[in-house]
C-alpha positions in Angstrom: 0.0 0.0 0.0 1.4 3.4 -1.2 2.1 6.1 1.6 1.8 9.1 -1.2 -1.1 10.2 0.3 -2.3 14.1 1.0 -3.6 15.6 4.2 -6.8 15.7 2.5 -8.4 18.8 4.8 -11.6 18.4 3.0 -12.1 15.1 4.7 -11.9 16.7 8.4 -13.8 19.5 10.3 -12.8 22.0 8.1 -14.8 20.7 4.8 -17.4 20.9 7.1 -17.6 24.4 8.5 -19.6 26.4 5.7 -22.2 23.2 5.5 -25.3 24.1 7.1 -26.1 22.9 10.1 -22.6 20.9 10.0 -20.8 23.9 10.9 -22.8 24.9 14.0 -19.6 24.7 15.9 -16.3 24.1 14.9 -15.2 20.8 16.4 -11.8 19.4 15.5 -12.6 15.7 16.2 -15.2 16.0 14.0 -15.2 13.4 10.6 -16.1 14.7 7.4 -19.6 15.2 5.8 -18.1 14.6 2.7 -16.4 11.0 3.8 -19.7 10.1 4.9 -21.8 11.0 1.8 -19.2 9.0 -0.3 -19.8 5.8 1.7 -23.3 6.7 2.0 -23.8 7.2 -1.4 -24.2 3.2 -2.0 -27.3 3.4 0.2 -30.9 3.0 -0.6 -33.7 5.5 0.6 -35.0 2.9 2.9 -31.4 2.1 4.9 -31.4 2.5 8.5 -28.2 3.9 9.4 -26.3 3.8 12.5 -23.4 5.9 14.1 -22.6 4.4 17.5 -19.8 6.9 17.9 -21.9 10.3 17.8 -19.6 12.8 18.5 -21.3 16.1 16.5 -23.8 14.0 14.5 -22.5 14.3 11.3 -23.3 10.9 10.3 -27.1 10.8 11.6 -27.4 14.6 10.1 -26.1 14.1 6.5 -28.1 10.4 6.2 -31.3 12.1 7.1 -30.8 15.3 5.2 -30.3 12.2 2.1 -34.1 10.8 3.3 -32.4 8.0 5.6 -33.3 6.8 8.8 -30.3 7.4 11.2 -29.5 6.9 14.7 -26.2 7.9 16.5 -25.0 6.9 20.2 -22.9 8.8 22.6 -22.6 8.6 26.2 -22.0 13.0 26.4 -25.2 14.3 27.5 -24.3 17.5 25.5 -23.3 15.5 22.4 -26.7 13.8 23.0 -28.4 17.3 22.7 -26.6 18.9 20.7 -26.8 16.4 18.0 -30.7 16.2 18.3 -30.7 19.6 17.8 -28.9 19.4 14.3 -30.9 16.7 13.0 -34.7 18.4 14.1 -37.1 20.5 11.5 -37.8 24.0 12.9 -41.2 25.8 11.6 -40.9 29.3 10.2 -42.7 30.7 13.0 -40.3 29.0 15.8 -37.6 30.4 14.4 -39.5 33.7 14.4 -40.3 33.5 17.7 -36.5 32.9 18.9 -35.5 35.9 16.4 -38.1 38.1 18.2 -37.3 37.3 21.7 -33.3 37.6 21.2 -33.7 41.4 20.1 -35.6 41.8 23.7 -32.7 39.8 25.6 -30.6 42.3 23.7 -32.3 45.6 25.3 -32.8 44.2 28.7 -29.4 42.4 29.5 -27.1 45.4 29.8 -29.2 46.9 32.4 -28.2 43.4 34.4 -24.1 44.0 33.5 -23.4 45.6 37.4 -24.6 42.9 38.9 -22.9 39.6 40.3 -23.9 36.8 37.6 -23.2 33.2 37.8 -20.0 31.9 35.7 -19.1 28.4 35.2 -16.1 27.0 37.4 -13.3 26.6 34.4 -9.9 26.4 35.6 -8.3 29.8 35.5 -11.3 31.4 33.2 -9.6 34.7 33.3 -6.9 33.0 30.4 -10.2 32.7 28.3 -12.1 35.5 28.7 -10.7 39.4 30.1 -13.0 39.9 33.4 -14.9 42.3 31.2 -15.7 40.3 28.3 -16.6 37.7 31.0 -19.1 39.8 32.9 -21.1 40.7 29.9 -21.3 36.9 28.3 -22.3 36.1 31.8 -25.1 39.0 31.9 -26.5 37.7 28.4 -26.5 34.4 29.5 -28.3 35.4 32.3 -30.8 37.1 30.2 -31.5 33.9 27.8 -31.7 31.3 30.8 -34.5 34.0 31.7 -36.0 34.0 28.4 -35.7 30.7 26.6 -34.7 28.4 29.7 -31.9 26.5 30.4 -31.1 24.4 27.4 -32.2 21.1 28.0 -35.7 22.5 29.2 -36.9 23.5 25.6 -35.8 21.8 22.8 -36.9 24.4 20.1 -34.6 27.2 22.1 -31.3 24.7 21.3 -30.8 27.3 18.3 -29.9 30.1 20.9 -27.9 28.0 22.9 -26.0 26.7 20.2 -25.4 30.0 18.7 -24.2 31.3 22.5 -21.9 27.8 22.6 -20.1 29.8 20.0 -20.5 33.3 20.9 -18.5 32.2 24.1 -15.8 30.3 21.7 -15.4 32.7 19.4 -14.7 35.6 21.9 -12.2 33.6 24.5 -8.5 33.4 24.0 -8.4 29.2 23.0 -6.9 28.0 20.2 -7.6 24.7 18.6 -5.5 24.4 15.6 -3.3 21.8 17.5 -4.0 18.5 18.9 -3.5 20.1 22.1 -5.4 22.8 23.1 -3.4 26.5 23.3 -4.3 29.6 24.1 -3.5 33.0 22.2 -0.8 35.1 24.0 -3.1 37.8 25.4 -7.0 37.7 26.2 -9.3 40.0 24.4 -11.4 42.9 25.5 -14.7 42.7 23.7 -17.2 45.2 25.0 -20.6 45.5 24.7 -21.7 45.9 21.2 -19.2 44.0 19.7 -20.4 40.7 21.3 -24.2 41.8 20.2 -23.0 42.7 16.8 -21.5 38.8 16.9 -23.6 36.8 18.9 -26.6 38.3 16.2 -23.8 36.9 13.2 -24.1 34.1 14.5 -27.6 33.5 15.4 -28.7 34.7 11.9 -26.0 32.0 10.3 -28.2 29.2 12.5 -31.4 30.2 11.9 -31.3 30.6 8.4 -29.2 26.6 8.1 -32.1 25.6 10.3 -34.8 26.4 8.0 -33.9 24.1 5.4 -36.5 21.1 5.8 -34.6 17.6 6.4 -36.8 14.9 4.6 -35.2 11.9 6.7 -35.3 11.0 10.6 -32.4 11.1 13.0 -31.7 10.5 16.5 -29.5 10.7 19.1 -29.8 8.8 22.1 -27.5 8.3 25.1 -26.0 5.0 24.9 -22.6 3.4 26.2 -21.8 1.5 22.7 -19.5 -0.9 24.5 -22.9 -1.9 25.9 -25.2 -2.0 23.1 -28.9 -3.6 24.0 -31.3 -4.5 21.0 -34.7 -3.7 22.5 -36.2 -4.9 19.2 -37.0 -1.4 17.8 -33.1 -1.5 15.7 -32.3 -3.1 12.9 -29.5 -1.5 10.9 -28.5 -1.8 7.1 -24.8 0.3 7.8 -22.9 1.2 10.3 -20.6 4.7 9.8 -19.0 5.8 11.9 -15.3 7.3 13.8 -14.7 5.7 17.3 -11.5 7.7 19.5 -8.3 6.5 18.1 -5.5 5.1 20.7 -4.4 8.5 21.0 -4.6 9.5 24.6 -6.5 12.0 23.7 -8.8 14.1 26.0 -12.6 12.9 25.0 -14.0 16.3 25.8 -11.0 18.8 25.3 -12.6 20.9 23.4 -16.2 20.2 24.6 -15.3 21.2 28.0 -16.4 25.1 27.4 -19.5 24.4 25.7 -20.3 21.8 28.3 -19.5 24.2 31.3 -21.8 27.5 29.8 -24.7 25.0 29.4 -24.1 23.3 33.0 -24.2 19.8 31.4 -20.6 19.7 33.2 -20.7 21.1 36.7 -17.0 20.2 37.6 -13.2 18.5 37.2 -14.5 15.1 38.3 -17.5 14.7 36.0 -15.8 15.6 33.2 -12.6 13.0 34.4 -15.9 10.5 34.3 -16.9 11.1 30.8 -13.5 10.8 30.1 -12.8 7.3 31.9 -16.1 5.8 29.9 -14.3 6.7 26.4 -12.9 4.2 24.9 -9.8 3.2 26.4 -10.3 5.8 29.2 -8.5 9.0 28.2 -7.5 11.1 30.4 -7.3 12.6 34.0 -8.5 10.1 36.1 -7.9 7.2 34.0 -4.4 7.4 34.7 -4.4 6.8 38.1 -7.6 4.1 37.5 -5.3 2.0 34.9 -3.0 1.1 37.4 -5.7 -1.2 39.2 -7.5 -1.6 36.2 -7.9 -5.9 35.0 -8.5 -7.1 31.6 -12.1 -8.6 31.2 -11.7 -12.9 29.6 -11.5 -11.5 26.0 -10.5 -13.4 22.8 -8.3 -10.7 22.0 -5.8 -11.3 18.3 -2.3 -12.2 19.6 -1.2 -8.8 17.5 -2.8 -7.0 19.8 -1.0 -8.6 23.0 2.1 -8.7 20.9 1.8 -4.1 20.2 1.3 -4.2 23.8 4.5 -6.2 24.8 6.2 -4.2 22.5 5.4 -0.6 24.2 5.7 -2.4 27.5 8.9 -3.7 27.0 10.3 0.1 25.7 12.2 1.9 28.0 9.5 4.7 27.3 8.2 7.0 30.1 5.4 6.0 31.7 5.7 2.9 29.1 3.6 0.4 31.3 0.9 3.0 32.3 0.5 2.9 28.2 0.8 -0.5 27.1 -2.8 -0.7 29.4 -4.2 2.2 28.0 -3.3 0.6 24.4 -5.0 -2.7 25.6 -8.1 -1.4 27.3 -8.5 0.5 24.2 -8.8 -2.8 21.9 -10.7 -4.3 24.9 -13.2 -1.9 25.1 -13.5 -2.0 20.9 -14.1 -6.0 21.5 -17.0 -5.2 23.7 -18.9 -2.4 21.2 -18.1 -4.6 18.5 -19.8 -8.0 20.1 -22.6 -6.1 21.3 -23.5 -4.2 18.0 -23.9 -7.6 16.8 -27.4 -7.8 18.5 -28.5 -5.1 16.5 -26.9 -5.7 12.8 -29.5 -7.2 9.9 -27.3 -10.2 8.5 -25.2 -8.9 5.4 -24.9 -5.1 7.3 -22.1 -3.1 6.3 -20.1 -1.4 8.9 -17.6 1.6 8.2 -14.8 2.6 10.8 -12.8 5.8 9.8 -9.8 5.1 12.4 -6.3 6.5 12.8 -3.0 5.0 13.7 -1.2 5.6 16.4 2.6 5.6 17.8 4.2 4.9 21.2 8.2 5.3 21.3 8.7 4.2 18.0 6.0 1.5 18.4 3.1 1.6 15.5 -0.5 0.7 16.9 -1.8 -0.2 12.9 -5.5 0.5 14.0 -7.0 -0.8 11.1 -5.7 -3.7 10.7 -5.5 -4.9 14.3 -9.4 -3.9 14.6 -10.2 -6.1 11.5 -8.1 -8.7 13.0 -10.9 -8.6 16.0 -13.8 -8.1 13.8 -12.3 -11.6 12.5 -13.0 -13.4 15.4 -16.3 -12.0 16.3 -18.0 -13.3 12.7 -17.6 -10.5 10.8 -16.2 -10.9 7.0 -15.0 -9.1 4.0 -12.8 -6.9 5.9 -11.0 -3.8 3.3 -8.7 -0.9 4.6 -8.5 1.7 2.6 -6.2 4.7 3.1 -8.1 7.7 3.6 -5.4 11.0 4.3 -2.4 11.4 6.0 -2.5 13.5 9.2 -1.6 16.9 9.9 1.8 16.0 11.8 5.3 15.1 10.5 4.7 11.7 12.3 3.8 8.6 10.0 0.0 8.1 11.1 -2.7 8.1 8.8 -6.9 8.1 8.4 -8.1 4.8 7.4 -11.4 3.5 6.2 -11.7 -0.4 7.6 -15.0 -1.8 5.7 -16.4 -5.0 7.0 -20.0 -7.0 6.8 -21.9 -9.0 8.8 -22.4 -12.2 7.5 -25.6 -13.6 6.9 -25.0 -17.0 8.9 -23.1 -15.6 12.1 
């Protein structure tokens, strides 16, 4: 297999950001509406498609904008929301009504800026917002909890929300351009009418994606997809989807604002829990709950034992405490795939767009070890197919590992 490859930036977040809906906010982690229509393109207007891997719903959202009917899982209650609120019809006179209530948030708020208004706990929130810009996003948001609710209490008001998610981004001092989240070298002073002026920018750009009608059905339900129950009501033709890669990536890194201005996270621990029911357990408090973590009897491939001895056995820092994150990771992948099993029609195609990974010098081929487990739990016709090279000097790479169930597992 060639490694010419290209970066391919149309087949991550940023072909997605002037789509619509799709580019409500900008997540990094996102997978690419365009990926997904080419695999979905073989589909007929009657599949029933899944994405057990939510994330931002781009699967569920493009397969019912095509007429589909799609469901995604994801065990982030904002994820859960947020992706219900990309995928639901609006009527012209909802979106009038949030359109008409925003311009009176707008004239009353400002009378609220002396007072004391609640902010969320974030680490050190002076590096992302100056106390000024802070004290009028927190006035506002005031003002629209007042007006519209808080946003899990009225599921036709997600627009505002949404469009404050990235008010509050767009005016803070973060930077996600890296893997690792950065920060700009000095906080901004926004005043008063420069965040109306924007948050107004913004809203107009999400009302107006929100009135095109979406002919299909999509939903979003909160599901742990290592745990995956058929209660008889699923029965799916495809599976698309992008699980975490064994990355050691944060889950919610860049989620964490969004989640703290809406109060689905009210502290460090929850979001260390989110982050422990990931797939392989990323972050925070996983570190410390690896070290007494036990492998589950699992008919795991021997490459995946054998990667595992192999970062072990490197004289790596913190080389052990990684060689179990690598082989939780592939444990935890065992689990979602036996239980999506139960809810596959025989001859279902399923679609994992997975990365590579390295640990000193030892390659983690994804893919391959993945289809190498899919092997063992029934399923057949396994392809990889090299999607892009990633933005690093590094040699890790997107691929596409196709895969059906067969018809007499």
């Amino acid at each position: 297999m060639s490694l010419a490859i290209s970066q391919r930036s149309d087949y991550t977040f940023k072909g997605n950001v002037s789509l619509g809906r799709h580019g409500w906010l900008r997540l990094t982690p996102a997978h690419s509406v365009k990926l997904v229509d080419k695999i979905l393109s073989s589909s007929s207007l009657k599949a029933t498609i899944l994405d057990p891997f939510s994330g931002t719903a781009t699967t569920a959202l493009l397969a019912a904008q095509l007429g589909h009917r799609a469901y995604s899982f994801d065990i982030n209650p904002f994820l859960v929301w947020f992706g219900n609120a990309k995928a639901q019809n609006y009527t012209e006179d909802e979106l009038w009504d949030i359109q008409k209530k925003v311009g009176q948030v707008l004239k009353e708020y400002k009378s609220q800026l002396q007072e004391d208004h609640w902010t969320p706990p974030i680490f050190n929130i002076e590096r992302w917002w100056s106390g000024s810009t802070l004290r009028i996003l927190a006035s506002l948001r005031t003002s629209l909890a007042q007006q519209f609710g808080e946003p899990e209490q009225n599921h036709t008001y997600s627009l505002v929300w949404i469009s404050f998610c990235r008010l509050v981004i767009e005016t803070s001092s973060a930077a996600f351009n890296h893997v690792s989240m950065s920060f700009h070298e000095s906080v901004m002073d926004y005043n008063a009418q420069d965040i109306e002026k924007l948050f107004l920018i913004i809203l107009d750009f999400v009302l107006q994606s929100a009135q095109k009608y979406i002919p299909g059905h999509a939903k979003v339900l909160r599901v742990d997809s290592r745990h995956i129950v058929n209660s008889g009501h699923l029965t799916i033709d495809k599976v698309i989807t992008s699980p975490p890669y064994p990355n050691r990536m944060s889950y919610i890194r860049e989620l964490r604002p969004y989640m703290y201005w809406t109060k689905f996270l009210q502290g460090a621990k929850q979001a260390g829990e989110l982050d422990w029911l990931a797939i392989g357990g990323t972050w925070g408090i996983a570190t410390s709950r690896l070290k007494t973590w036990t492998m589950e009897p699992t008919d795991l491939p021997e490459a995946v034992l054998e990667v595992v001895q192999r970062i072990q056995m490197s004289e790596g820092k913190n080389s052990n405490i990684l060689a179990i994150y690598v082989l939780k990771y592939f444990q935890d992948m065992y689990s979602h795939l036996s239980s999506l099993r139960s809810v596959l029609k025989p001859g279902a195609e399923v679609h994992y767009i997975v990365g590579n990974s390295i640990f000193f010098n030892q390659r983690v081929d994804t893919a391959a070890l993945l289809a190498d487990l899919m092997k063992i739990l029934g399923y057949g016709e396994m392809t990889i197919e090299m999607v892009r090279k990633r933005n690093c000097n590094k040699a890790l790479y997107e691929y596409c590992l196709s895969a059906r169930w067969r018809e007499d597992s």
